[in-house]
N, C-alpha and C positions, 0 to 999 in steps of 0.2 A: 882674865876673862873666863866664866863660865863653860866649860864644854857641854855641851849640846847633840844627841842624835840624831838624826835629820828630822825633818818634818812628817815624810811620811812614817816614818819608824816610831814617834810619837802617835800619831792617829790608829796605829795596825794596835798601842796598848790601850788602845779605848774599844776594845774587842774582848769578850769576858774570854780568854782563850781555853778556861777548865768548860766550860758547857762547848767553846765550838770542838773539841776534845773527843765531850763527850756525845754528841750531836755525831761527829765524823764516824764513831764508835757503832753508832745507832744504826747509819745507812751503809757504809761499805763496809764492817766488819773489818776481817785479817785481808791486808792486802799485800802486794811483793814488797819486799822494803826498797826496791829501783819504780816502784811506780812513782809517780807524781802524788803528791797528799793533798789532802783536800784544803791544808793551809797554806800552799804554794799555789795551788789553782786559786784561791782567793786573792794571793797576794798580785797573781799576774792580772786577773779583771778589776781587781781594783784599781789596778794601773792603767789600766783602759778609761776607767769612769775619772779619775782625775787629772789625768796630763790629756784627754781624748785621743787616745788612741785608735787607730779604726782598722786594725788587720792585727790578723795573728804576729806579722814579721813587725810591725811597729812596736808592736808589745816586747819582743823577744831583742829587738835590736835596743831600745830604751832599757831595759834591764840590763840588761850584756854592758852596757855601756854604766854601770854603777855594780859593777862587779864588788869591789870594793866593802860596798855596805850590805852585800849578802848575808853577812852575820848578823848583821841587826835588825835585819826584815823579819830572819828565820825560816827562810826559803832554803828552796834548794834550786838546784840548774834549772832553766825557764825554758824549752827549745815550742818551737809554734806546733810538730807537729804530735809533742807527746799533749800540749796543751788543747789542742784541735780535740784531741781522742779524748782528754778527760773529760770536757765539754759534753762529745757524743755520748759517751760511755754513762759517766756519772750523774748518777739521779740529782734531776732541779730539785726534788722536794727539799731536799740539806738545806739549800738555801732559803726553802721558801720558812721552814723551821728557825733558822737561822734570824731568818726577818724580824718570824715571832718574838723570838729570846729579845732583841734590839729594840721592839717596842714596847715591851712590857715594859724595859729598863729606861726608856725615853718617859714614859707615863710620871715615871718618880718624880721628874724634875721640870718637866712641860708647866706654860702658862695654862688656865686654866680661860673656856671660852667667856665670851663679855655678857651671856644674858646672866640676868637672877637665878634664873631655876641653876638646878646644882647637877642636874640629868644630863651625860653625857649625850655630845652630840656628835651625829658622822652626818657625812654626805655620802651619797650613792652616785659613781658613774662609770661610765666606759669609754676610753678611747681606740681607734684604732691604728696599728701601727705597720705603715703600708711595704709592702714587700713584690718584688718580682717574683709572678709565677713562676716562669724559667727556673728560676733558683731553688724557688718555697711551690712546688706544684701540688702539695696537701697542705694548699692553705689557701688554695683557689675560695674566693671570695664572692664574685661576679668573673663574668668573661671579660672586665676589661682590668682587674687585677685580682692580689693575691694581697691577703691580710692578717696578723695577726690582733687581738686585743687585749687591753690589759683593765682589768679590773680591780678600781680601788674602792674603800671605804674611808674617809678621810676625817679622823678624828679632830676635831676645833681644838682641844687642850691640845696645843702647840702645832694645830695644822699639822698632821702628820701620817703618812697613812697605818691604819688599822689594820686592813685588812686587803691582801693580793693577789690575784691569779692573773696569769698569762692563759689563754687559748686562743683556737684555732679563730678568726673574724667572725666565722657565722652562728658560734653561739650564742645565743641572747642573753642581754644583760639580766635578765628579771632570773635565767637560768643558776648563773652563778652569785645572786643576789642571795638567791634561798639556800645556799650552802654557807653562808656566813651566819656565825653565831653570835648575836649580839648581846649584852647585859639584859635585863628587865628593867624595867623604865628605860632604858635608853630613848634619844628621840634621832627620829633618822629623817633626811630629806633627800630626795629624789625629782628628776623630771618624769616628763608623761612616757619617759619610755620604758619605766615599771608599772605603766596603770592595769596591775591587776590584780584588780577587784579581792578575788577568792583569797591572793597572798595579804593583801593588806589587812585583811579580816582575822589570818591566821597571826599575822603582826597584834593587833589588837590582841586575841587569846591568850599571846608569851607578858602580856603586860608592854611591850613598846611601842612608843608612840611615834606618828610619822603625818610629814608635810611633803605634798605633793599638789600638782596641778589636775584637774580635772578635765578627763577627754570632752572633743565638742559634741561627738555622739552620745553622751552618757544619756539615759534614762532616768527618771527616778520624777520623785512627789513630795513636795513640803510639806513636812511638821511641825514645823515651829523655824518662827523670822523672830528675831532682837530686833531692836532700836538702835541704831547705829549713829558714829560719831562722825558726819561725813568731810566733815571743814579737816579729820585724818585722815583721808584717803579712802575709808571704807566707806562701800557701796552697797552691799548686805551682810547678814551673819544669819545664815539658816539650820536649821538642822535638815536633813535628808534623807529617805532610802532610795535603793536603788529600784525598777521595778520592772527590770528584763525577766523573763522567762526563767533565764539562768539567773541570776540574779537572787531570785524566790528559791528558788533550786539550791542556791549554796548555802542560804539563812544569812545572808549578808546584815549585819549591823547597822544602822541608821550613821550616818558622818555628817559631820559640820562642812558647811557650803561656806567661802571667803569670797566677797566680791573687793577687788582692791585695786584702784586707781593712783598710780605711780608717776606725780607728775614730771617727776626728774625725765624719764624714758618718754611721757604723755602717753602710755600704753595703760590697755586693763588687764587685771589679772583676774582669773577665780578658781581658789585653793579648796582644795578638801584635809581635811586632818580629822584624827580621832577623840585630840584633843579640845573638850568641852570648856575648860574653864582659863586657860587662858586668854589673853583679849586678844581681840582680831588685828589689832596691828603685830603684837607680837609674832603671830602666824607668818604675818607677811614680811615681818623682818627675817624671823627661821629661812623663810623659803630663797629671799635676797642672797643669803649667807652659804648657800649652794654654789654660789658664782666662785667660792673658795676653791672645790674641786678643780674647775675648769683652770683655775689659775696655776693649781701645782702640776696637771700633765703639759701647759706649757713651760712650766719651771724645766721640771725634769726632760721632755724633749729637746729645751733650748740647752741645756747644763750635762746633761750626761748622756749616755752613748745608749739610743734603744732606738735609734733610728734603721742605724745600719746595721748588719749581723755579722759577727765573724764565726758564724757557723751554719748550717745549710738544715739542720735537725730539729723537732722540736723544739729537744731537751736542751740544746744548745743553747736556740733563743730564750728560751725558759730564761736560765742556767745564767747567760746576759743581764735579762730585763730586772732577775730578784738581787744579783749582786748590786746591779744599780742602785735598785730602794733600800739596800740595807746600807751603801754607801751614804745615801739622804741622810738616813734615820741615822747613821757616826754623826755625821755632821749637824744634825739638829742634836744632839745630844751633848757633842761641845759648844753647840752655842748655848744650851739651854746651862747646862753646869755651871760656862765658865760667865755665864751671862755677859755675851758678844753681842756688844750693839750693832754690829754690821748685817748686813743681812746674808742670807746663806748661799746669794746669787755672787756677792761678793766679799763671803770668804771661799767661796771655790774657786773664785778668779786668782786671791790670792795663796790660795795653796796650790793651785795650779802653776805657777810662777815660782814657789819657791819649795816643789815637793820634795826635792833632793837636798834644799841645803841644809846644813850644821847650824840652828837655830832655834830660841823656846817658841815652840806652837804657839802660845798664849800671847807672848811679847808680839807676835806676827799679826794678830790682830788689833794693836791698842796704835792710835797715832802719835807718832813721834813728837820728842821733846822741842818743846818751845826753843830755838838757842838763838841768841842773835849773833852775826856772823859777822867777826871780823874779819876784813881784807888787809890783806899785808900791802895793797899797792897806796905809795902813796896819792893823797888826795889834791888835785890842783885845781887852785882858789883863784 
C-alpha cells in the first residue's frame, strides 16, 4: 500500500512556500525565533476555515490532538493565546498579498468565462458581515448594530475573486471600487450601488468597459434610438447624455440606454453601458451574470468561517476573512489543476471529513471502484 501524508499536509504543498517566505520577509522583517511565524499563524486559521473551527481553543485543542503530524505541517506549537496576539499584532496586509500571489497562480489554470469576446470579466459587489457592537464598538454601523464588509471583484475565468478588502460597514462600496486596478479593456458589472456617473466616465478614459443599471432619477436627452429586436426581450437601444447641472460640469460622455424585458422574472430592466457595438441582448446577458457575485458571498459565508470572529481587532478580522479567500483560491486551484468534477461546496465537505487522514488528495475526490460484492452467507432457495 502506498504511503500517504495526510490530506491537509498535501493541500499546505499547493502554497508556493519560497514567495510566502518571501512575502513574511517583506512585512515582519527579523522577528524572535519563540515568536509564532507567519507559517504557523497560517497553518492554525486554516484550520479554522476547513474543519470550522470557531474559537481560538477549538483551534488549539484540534491541533494538540494531531501532535503527531506536526512535522509534516511545518508548524510549530499552536497555543490560542500566542495565536490571539499574532492575529492582533500582525499586519492583515501579508495576507491580503498573499491572496494576490494565489490568484495570479489560479489565472494559469482557470476556465475561461462563456461569452465571445475574449475581455476579461469581474463583477462588482459588497457584503456585509454583521458583528456585535459590544464586542466590535469601531464598527458601529447603525444604532441597531455593528458591521463589518467585505469587498470583492469577482473574476468569471473560473469564478474567483480578483480582488479583496475587508473594512469598517460604513464605507461605501463605490469607495473601495476605485482603488481596484483593473486591465484595460476589461469589462466590469455592477449594481446601482456604484451609480456614479463622474467614476464611470473615468472608467471609460482607462479604456474599460462596464454594465450597470440606471438610477430612476437620472436625467439626460436622446441622441440616437436603434431599431430593436423585441420578440428578444429588448425594448430600446439608445444612446444618451446626461443633462444635470453636474453632469455638464463633469463633461460626462454620452452612454448607451438598454431597455430589457426578462420574461423568466416578468420584470423590466434598463442598462446603461459604454459599450456601443455589442448587441443589446449581450448587455443584458453581462448584466444577468452579476448574479455570480452574489452566489459566491453565500458560498463562502455558508462554507468557511467570516461570520464569526476569533478576534475583537480590526486586523484580526482582517487577518480571518483574507485567510478565508485564500483558502478558496487553494481550493479552486486543485480543482482547476486536477480538474475535480465535484464542485468546491463538496470538496470542502470532503476534506473536511478527511483533513487529518493518511490518504492521496486526488484519489479523495474520484468515485470509488465499481466492485460487485460477494457475500460469504449462504443463499436459501
Amino acid at each position: 500500500m502506498a504511503h500517504h501524508n495526510t490530506v491537509f499536509s498535501q493541500i499546505l504543498k499547493l502554497i508556493p512556500r519560497h514567495q510566502f517566505s518571501t512575502l513574511a520577509k517583506k512585512h515582519d522583517g527579523s522577528r524572535r525565533s519563540d515568536a509564532m511565524s507567519r507559517w504557523t499563524q497560517f497553518v492554525a486559521m486554516a484550520t479554522a476555515q476547513l474543519t470550522g473551527r470557531s474559537s481560538l481553543r477549538d483551534i488549539e485543542s484540534t491541533l494538540a490532538s494531531q501532535k503527531h503530524l506536526k512535522y509534516h505541517l511545518g508548524s510549530g506549537d499552536i497555543r490560542r493565546t500566542t495565536l490571539s496576539r499574532a492575529n492582533q499584532t500582525l499586519s492583515s496586509g501579508f495576507f491580503e498579498e498573499l491572496f494576490g500571489t494565489l490568484y495570479a497562480r489560479c489565472q494559469t489554470t482557470s476556465q475561461t468565462h462563456k461569452f465571445r469576446f475574449k475581455n476579461k470579466l469581474f463583477s462588482l459587489d459588497a457584503s456585509l458581515l454583521d458583528v456585535s457592537m459590544k464586542v466590535f464598538p469601531q464598527a458601529e454601523y447603525n444604532k441597531m448594530k455593528g458591521a463589518y464588509k467585505l469587498h470583492v471583484g469577482l473574476d468569471h475565468d473560473g469564478l474567483i475573486p480578483a480582488f479583496a478588502a475587508v473594512t469598517l460597514g460604513k464605507v461605501g462600496d463605490q469607495t473601495q471600487a476605485k482603488l481596484m486596478d483593473f486591465p484595460e479593456g476589461s469589462v466590469l458589472v455592477f449594481d446601482k450601488g456604484y451609480a456614479d456617473y463622474t467614476w464611470h466616465n473615468q472608467l471609460t478614459s482607462k479604456g474599460i468597459f462596464w454594465v450597470t443599471r440606471i438610477r430612476g432619477n437620472a436625467m439626460y436627452r436622446v441622441l440616437k434610438r436603434k431599431v430593436v429586436d423585441k420578440s428578444q426581450g429588448v425594448t430600446s437601444d439608445q444612446v444618451i447624455e446626461y443633462t444635470s447641472n453636474r453632469s455638464k460640469k463633469n463633461n460626462l460622455r454620452p452612454v448607451r440606454r438598454i431597455g430589457f424585458y426578462d420574461a423568466q422574472t416578468n420584470k423590466h430592466y434598463v442598462f446603461i453601458t459604454n459599450h456601443f457595438d455589442w448587441s443589446a441582448k449581450t448587455i443584458a446577458a453581462i448584466y444577468k451574470q452579476r448574479w455570480q457575485v452574489e452566489l459566491f458571498f453565500k458560498w463562502v459565508k455558508q462554507n468557511l468561517k467570516i461570520k464569526a470572529f476569533i478576534g475583537t481587532t480590526d486586523n484580526a478580522v482582517m487577518t480571518q476573512v483574507m485567510v478565508a479567500l485564500c483558502v478558496y483560491l487553494i481550493l479552486a486551484y486543485l480543482k482547476f489543476q486536477a480538474r475535480i468534477g465535484q464542485s468546491l461546496q463538496q470538496m470542502s465537505r470532503l476534506i473536511h471529513l478527511n483533513l487529518f487522514a493518511r490518504r492521496d488528495l486526488i484519489e479523495l475526490f474520484k468515485p470509488p471502484p465499481d466492485r460487485e460484492i460477494i457475500s460469504p452467507q449462504l443463499v436459501l432457495l
